[in-house]
Steps between C-alpha positions, in 0.01 A plus 500: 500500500474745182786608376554912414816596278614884590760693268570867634465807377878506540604147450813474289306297203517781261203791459101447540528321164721246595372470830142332396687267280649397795279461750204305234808234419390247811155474314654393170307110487161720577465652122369297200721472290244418204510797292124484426455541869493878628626581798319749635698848682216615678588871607329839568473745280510841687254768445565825278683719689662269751916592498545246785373226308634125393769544280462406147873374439396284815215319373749441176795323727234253591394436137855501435595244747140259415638495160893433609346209709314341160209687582207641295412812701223748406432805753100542643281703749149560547322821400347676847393827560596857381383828615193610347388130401625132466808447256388318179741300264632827284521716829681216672731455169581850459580619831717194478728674230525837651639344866746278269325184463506442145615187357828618395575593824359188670694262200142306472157509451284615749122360551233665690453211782090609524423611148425809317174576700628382849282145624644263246585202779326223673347505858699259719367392832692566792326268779525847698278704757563815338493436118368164448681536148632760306555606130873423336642682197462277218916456421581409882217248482655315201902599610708192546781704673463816619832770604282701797679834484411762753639815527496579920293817636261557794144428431230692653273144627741249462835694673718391224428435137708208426495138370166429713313822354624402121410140554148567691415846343676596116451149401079519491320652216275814605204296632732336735720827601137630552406243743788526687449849574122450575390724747763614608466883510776714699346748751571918409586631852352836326674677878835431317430559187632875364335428173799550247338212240810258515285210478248631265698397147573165663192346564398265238133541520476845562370489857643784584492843338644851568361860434695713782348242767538134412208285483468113575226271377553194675263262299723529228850419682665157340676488846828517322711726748613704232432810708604361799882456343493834388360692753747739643295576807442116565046658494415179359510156675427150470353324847753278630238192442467606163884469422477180638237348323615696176863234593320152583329606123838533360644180690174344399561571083844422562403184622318408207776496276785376702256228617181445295722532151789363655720765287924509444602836645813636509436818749742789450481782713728841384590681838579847295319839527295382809213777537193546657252463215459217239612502178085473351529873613643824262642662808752377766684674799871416519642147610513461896799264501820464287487253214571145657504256198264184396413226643331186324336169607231235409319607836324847466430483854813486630644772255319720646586454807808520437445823313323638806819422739717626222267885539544424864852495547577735249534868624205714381610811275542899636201686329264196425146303639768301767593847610143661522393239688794406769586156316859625358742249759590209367261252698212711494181292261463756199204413298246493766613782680458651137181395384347370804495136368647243665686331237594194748065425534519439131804261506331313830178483294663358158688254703166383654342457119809287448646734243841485669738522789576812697848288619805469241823432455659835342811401226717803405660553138827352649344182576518610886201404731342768680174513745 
């Protein structure tokens, strides 16, 4: 049985800081200690305009702690998509500085995981129905050891965006985030829609457009949910079957690295600012729960399920997404009743691919078992 390690938000083992030195020290023997080895600290940079996002002095305890465990750490993330076009190497670099990602901040160098242009990577088979293979960013194909660090939010297809969804989604190159998201165009439920243009400066591929009355041209969606997340009337929609196949993809890709590439993954999920909308997005509604602290494991299946039992119990926030939609008790599921996406359908379908175990043993910073 996998094995999760848990240190709260208000564990007594010193602030945030100190915390992810604590909780990454049972995965000591996992990093190379050859100093011409990089460890990789694959993270996500957040979007322009994002104030919820993955903290920067976050990202820097983990560097901090790879290099205090004889480490050679240097910080990546793929390029994606930006409103108004896809993000290229100088956008990706840039917008990188302004939300505090430079390499001061960060204490080491950081590498573009997919190259300047987006597709540098290698297709990988996955053996799959849904994929058959899929396209991995060049510096996660040749990683030895990888620190998988995910900062928790809802996710409009997958329910939550967590250590699945950066494993099976941010780790691809363009062609393969594109193939993922094949087809899969969200319905505009035009009834519901008051046409205030939220979505319009989201959408990647300029689909949609607004001149007093918005305007959607569907052959041009990238099916990224983008304007589903944002959508304050909830006027656009992905078909249940959609979501699903859009989560066997992601189990699929997922699959191929864990699996096919056989990769060494330490999988660190950060249970702070919890909110409904990803951090690849410049805008974000308040968090839904109170911060709850980080969990880690070799298993990125069974983090997050542990991460979505941690949402569950947890009591959803006055004046946020749990509220709006009747999830605030402790008990209550909060991503899907948020997005609409079963999060547990992408856990039971990664655990079919043989990417994990949805059962765990939970360890808390005191060294006391929980369940």
């Amino acid at each position: 049985m996998p094995e999760v390690y848990m240190v709260g938000a208000r564990a007594a083992a010193g602030n945030f800081v100190d915390k992810i030195g604590v909780l990454l020290s049972p995965f000591a023997e996992l990093i190379p200690q050859n100093k011409k080895v990089i460890t990789f600290v694959k993270t996500n940079y957040s979007q322009v305009g994002n104030t919820r996002h993955l903290r920067p002095i976050l990202v820097r305890a983990v560097v901090e702690t790879v290099k205090s465990l004889g480490g050679n750490p240097a910080v990546t993330d793929t390029s994606g998509y930006s409103p108004k076009g896809r993000i290229t190497g100088q956008e990706w670099f840039s917008g990188a500085e302004v939300m505090g990602y430079s390499e001061l901040a960060l204490g080491c160098e950081r590498i573009l995981a997919n190259g300047y242009e987006g597709d540098d990577g290698e297709f990988i088979s996955t053996g799959g129905a849904e994929l058959g293979g899929v396209e991995i960013a060049r510096a996660i194909r040749e990683a030895e050891c990888i620190v998988m660090l995910s900062h928790i939010t809802a996710h409009p297809m997958a329910g939550l965006s967590g250590a699945l969804v950066n494993l099976g989604v941010e780790c691809l190159n363009n062609s393969g985030k594109t193939r993922v998201h094949q087809g899969l165009k969200p319905a505009w439920l035009e009834g519901d829609c008051d046409h205030c243009g939220a979505c319009v400066e989201h959408c990647p591929a300029e689909a949609l457009d607004f001149d007093g009355r918005l305007q959607y041209q569907p052959e041009l969606c990238l099916g990224c949910g983008n304007c589903v997340a944002v959508c304050p009337r909830r006027a656009r929609k992905h078909d249940p079957e959609e979501i699903r196949t859009f989560q066997r993809r992601v189990a699929e890709a997922a699959a191929a690295i864990t699996k096919t590439l056989q990769k060494k993954i330490i999988y660190v999920n950060l249970l702070t600012d919890i909110v409904p909308q990803p951090d690849r997005l410049a805008w974000t509604d308040v968090p839904f729960v109170p911060d709850l602290g980080f969990v880690a494991s070799e298993d990125p299946v069974a983090l997050d399920a542990v991460t979505v039992e941690l949402v569950r119990r947890a009591p959803g926030l006055p004046n946020s997404a749990a509220e709006d939609v009747g999830a605030e008790a402790c008990g209550n599921e909060k991503f899907g009743a948020i997005t609409g996406a079963d999060p547990l359908y992408l856990l039971e379908q990664a655990e079919k691919m043989g990417v994990g175990c949805r059962e765990s043993e939970v360890f808390f910073s005191e060294g006391v078992r929980g369940s």
